[in-house]
N, C-alpha and C positions, 0 to 999 in steps of 0.2 A: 744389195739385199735390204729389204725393208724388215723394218723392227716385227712386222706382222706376218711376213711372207711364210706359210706352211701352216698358216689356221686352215687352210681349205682342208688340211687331211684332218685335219678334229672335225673338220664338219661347220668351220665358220666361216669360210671362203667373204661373206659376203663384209668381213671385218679386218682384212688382210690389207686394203687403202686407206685406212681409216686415219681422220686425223684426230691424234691424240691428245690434241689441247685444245680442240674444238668448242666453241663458248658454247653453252647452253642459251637457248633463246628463253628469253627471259619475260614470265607471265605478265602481263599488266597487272599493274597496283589496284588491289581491291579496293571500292572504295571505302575510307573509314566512316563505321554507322556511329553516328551521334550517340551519345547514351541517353537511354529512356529516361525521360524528364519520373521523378517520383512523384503520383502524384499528391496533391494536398490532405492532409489527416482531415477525417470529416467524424466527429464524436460519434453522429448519427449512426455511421455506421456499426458500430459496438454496440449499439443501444437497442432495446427493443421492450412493445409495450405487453407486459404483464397482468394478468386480471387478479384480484381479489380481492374475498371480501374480509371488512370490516369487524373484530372479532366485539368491539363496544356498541354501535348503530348497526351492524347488520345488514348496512350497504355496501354494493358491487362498484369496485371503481377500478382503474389501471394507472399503472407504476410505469416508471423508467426502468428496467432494471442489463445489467451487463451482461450480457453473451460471452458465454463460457469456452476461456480458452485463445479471446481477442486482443486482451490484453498482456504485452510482453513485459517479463520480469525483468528488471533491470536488477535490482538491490535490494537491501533492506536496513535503511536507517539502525542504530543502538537499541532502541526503544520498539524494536519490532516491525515499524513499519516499514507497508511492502510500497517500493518505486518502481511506477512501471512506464515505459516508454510513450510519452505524447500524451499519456491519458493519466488521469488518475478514479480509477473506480468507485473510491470511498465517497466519492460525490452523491454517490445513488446510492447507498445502503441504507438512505434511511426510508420506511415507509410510511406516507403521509396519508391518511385518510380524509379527504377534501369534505366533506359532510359535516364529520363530527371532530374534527381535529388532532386526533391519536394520532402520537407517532413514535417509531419504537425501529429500533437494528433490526433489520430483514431478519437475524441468526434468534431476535426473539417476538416476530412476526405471528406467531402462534393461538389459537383458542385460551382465553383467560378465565380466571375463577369468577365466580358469581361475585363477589365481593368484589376484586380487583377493579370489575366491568360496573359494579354501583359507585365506587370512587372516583371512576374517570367518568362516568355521567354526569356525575358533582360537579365534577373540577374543573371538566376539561367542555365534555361536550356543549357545542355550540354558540362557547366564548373566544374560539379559535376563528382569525382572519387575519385576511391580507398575506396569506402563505404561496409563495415564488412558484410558479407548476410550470415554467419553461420547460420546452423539451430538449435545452441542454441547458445543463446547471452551471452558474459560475462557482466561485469560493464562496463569496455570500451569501449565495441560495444556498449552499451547503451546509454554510454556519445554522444560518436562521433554522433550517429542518434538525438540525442536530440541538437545537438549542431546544427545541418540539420535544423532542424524543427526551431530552433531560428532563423537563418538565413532567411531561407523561409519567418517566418510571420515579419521579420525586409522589406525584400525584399517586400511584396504584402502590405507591411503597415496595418498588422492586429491592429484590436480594442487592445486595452492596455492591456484590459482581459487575450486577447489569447495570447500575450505573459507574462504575467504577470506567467498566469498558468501554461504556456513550463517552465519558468524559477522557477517555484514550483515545479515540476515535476523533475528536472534536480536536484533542490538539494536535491530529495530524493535520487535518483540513485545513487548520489554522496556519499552521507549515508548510502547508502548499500555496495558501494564499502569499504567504510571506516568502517564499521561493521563487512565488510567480510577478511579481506585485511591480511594475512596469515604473523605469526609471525616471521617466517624466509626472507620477502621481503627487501630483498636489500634496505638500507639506510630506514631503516620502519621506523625513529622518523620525518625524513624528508620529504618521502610522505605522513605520517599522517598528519603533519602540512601544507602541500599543499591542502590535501585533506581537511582540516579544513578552512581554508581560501577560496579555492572554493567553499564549502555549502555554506558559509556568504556571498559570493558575488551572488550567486545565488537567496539566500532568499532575501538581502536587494532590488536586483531588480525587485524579485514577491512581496516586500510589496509594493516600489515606486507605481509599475504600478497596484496595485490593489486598491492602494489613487486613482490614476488616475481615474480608471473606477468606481471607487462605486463615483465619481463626475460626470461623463458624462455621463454611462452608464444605463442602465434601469435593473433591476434585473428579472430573476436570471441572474446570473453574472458567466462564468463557470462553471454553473449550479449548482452555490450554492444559495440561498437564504441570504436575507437581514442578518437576524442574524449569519449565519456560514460565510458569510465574514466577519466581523463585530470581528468574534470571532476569527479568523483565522489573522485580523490585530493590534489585541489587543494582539496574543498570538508573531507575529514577532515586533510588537512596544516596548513588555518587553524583548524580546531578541535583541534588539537593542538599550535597555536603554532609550527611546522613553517614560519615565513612566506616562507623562501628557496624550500621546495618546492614551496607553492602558488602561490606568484610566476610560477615557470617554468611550473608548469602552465595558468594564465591568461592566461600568455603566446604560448606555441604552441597554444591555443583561438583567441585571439583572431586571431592571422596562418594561421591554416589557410582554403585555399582550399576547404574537403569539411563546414569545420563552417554549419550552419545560421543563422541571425540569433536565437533562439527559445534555442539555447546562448548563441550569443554574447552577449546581452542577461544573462544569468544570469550569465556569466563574467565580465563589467563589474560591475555589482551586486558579487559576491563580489571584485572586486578594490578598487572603491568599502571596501568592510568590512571588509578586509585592513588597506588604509593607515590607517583609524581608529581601527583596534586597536594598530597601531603605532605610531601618534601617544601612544597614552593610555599605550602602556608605554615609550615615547621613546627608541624603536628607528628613529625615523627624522629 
């Protein structure tokens, strides 16, 4: 008698010789597909050319400016700053006006006062040259336009803010240069130590002039809100050893009914790294 013998009466007669260990024939090997090469990051493509005009001369020219949404978020440095994957954006924020040589934060790009637009007449227009208009920027060409844009809102006497923020802005750039800045560079221990010394003079002038304005000015403030200033002069008061400053600022983060958990979390941490630092210089 076979192990199958009497499927025929269920109806599977044709399973009743069947052999039971019978190997299964076995498919040929798919071939394995290579993986798609990634291809090479090209700036260009983020990039695209913007029209406008001139709020000092009145001339029509085009900008670099970044494609919304191409740029991926990786981080965000102590001090605010956003890192983002292969690119870094703040390259282009600043708008140059190739005629008359204004230049100023895309975020204060805007129609000026009659006054404002007589002092940059003075100051500025038509003493401005030799300005970088590659259509992809290095660190350098970033610096030198940001260094535009200081001058500019030095020259039309911008709110302390707006320069305060050029000059936060300016020492990220600086940080990218110095992040980026290729092991074989000529005399590299000496321009990193330049490059480290200009972030610090950068930063101490966007904390100065953001005391300034979170005094006189009305919030938002470079369109931060009360608490991400608050948190952003608490985070350069501890890197400037400032620790009474950032004490109080970590302080009224942490008791504010309006700040988030996502601060607050951030504001603990930096008060955590506060007292350590205080310990090791036995300040407390």
């Amino acid at each position: 008698m076979g192990l199958l013998d009497g499927l025929s009466n269920l109806g599977l007669g044709k399973l009743e010789g069947a052999d039971i260990y019978q190997e299964e024939k076995k498919e040929a090997p798919k071939p394995v597909e290579k993986p798609k090469e990634e291809a090479p990051f090209d700036e260009n493509d983020v990039l695209f050319d913007k029209s406008a005009e001139c709020p000092v001369c009145g001339k029509g020219f085009s900008f670099r400016a970044v494609r919304t949404g191409k740029a991926r978020l990786l981080g965000q440095d102590p001090d605010l700053r956003p890192k983002y994957e292969k690119f870094d954006p703040a390259k282009y924020d600043v708008v140059v006006c190739p005629y008359c040589g204004y230049a100023t934060l895309t975020r204060y790009f805007t129609s000026l006062p009659a006054a404002q637009v007589k002092l940059l007449r003075e100051g500025i227009g038509g003493k401005v040259h030799g300005v970088a208009n590659n259509p992809i920027l290095s660190y350098d060409d970033a610096i030198q336009r940001y260094q535009l844009a200081l001058a500019s809102s030095i020259v039309k006497r911008a709110k302390d803010s707006e320069k305060a923020y050029v000059c936060l802005k300016l020492a990220w750039i600086i940080r990218g240069k110095k992040e980026t800045l290729p092991d074989d560079t000529p005399d590299y221990d000496s321009v990193m130590a330049q490059l480290r010394d200009d972030e610090n003079e950068a930063l101490q002038s966007a904390y100065e002039g953001f005391v300034n304005a979170r005094q006189k000015e009305n919030f938002p403030i470079a369109g931060m809100d009360e608490i991400t200033i608050d948190y952003l002069l608490a985070v350069l008061s501890a890197r400037f050893e400032k620790y009474d400053v950032a004490q109080k600022m970590i302080a009224s983060i942490l008791m504010s009914k309006t700040a988030n958990n996502r601060i607050k979390d951030r504001a603990r941490d930096l008060k955590d790294q506060v007292l350590m630092e205080m310990k090791m210089k036995g300040e407390v």
